[in-house]
N, C-alpha and C positions, 0 to 999 in steps of 0.2 A: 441845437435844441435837443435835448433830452427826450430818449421816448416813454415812454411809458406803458407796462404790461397791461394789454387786455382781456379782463377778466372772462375766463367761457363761460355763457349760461345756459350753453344747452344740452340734450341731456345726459347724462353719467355714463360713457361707453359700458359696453356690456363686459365682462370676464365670462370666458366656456370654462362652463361647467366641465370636472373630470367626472368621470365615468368610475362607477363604484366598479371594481373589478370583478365581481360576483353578477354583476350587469352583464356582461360578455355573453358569459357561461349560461345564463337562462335563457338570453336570446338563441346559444344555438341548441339548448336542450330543447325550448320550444320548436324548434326548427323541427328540430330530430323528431318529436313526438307528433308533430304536422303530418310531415311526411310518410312516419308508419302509422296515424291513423287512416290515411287518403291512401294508401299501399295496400290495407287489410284485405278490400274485397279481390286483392289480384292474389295474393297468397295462396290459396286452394289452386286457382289455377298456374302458380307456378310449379306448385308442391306437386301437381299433377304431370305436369311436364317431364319431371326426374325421374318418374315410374315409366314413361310410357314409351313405346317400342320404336322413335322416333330414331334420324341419321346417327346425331349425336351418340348416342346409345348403343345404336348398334356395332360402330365403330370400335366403343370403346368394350364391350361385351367381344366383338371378334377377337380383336389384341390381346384382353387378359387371357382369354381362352388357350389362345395361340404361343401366349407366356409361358404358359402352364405347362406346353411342352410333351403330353404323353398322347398318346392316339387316341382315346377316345374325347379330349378336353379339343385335339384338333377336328376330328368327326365334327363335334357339337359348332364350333367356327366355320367349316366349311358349310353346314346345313345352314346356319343361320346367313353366311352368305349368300346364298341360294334365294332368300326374297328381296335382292337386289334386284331380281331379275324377273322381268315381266313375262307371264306366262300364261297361254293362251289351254285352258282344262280342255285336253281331248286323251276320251281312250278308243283309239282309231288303233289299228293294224296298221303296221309300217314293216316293208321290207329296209332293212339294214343292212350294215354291213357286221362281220365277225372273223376276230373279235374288236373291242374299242368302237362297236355300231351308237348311234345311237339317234333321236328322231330329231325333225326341227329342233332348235332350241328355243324357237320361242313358244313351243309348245310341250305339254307333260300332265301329269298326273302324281298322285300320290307317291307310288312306286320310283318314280321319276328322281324325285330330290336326292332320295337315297342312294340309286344308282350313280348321279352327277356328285353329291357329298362323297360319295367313296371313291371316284374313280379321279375327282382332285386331287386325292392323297396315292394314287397310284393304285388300286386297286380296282380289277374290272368284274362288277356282282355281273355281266351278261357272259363274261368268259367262265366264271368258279360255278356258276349257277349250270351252267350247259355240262360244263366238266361231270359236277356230281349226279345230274340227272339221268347222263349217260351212262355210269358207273350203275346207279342205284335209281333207273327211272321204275320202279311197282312202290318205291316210299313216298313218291311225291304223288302230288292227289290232279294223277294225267286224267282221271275219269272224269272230273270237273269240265273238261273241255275236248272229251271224247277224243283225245291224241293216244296216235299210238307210236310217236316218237319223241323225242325232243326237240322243240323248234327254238330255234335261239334267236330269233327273231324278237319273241314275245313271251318266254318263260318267265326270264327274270324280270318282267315285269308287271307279275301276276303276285300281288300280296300273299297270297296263299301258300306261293313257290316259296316266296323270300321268307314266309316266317320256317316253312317245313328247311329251310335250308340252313338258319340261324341255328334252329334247333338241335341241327345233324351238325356246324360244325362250329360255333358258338357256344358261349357260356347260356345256359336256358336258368335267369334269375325267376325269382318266385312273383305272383302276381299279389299287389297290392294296395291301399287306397290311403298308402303313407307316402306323401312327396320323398320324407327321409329313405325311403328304400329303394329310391331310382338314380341313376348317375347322370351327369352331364355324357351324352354321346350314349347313351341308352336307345336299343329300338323299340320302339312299344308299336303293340298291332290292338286293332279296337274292334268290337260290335257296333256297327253304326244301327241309327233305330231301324234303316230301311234293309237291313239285315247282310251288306258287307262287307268285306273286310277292310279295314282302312289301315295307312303304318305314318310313324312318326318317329322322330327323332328328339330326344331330351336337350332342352337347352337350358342356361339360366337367365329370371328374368330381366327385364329392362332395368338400369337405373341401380336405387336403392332396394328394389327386388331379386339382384343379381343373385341372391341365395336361393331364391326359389327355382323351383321346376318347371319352367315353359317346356313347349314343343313347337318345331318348325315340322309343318305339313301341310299338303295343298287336298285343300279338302273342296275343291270347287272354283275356287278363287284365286289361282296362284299359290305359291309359298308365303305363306301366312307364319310370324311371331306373334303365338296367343299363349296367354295363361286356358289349356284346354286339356289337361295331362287326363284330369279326371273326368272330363265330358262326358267322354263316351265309355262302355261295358271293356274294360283293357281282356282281351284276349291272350297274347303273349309279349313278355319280356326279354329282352334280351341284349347281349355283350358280342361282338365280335369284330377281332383284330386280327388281321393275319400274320401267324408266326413268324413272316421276311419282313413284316414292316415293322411290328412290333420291335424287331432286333435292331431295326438301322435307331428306332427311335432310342432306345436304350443306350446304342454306341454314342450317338449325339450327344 
């Protein structure tokens, strides 16, 4: 027997459709445009993130510093190192030892950072500070604290000292309320309102602020990275590198 074809009548399978090429590309533009509209309101706080005086930041601010290679660019890295470190504000008397003394570490003051930033790089302000005092103790202002000799216990750690010292053997730069006329690893001494003397060291700042002017100083709170160059009434400016280090840095 012969077979015979049965006809299908049911319905017409379907063909897929292709996809217009141009079809792709708007799904992932739309995508793309989703995305950075639901993104917008984090944007400020991202943008805020790359200024701000955070690990990351810091890191990267020590290293370029430390790139840079000349003593005051390392000054300014060592200082900013310094609010690694947790620090408990006391201006307490401490016997020490001398020279290379110095107090708790987990304790300090303003004076403090500067003495620990310089003596990273090999320089001790409690041994040059006692040195010159003793040579030339009627220049430095002993009457402040009714001394009638040099105690190296606690001289170089009297703002007053360290600026009259900068003074005598430092570059004494002019004072002014232009960021552009301060360096990174600059000392700056200030008028606080409650009338004294505060010191700090020139940094730059965080992030995409890395051109600006910070300063690391422990004004209460530890070693603080703040935009604060121009807070307070700047008192005295200053530069100093000493002659034997400045040399090795140069040989380098």
């Amino acid at each position: 027997m012969r077979l015979q074809p049965i006809e299908y009548i049911g319905p017409a399978p379907k063909v897929k459709k292709q996809l217009h090429p141009a079809g792709g590309w708007l799904l992932l533009l739309f995508a793309v445009a989703l995305g950075f509209f639901l993104a917008r309101p984090m944007l400020p706080f991202l943008q805020a993130q790359q200024s701000q005086p955070n690990a990351t930041n810091l890191e990267r601010a020590i290293s370029d510093l430390n790139q840079q290679g000349g003593f005051s660019s390392r000054l300014a890295a060592a200082a900013l190192q310094r609010t690694k470190n947790p620090i408990n504000y006391s201006v307490e008397y401490w016997n020490i030892d001398f020279p290379g003394g110095d107090i708790p570490a987990d304790k300090g003051k303003a004076e403090d950072v500067i003495i620990r930033a310089y003596r990273s790089l090999g320089v001790d302000l409690q041994l040059l500070v006692n040195d010159d005092m003793k040579a030339n103790f009627t220049r430095y202002p002993y009457h402040l604290w009714g001394l009638e000799r040099p105690d190296p216990n606690i001289d170089h750690r009297r703002a007053a000292n360290l600026q009259r010292f900068f003074g005598r053997n430092g570059e004494t730069l002019p004072i002014s309320n232009l960021a552009s006329d301060y360096n990174f690893g600059d000392l700056v001494f200030w008028n606080l309102p409650e009338g004294t003397t505060h010191v700090g060291i020139v940094v730059p700042g965080p992030g995409e602020l890395s051109e600006d002017k910070w300063i690391v100083h422990n004004n209460g709170s530890g070693p603080r990275w703040e935009d604060e160059l121009f807070a307070y009434q700047v008192l005295g400016h200053f530069r100093y590198a000493p002659a034997e280090v400045v040399a090795e840095v140069t040989e380098s």
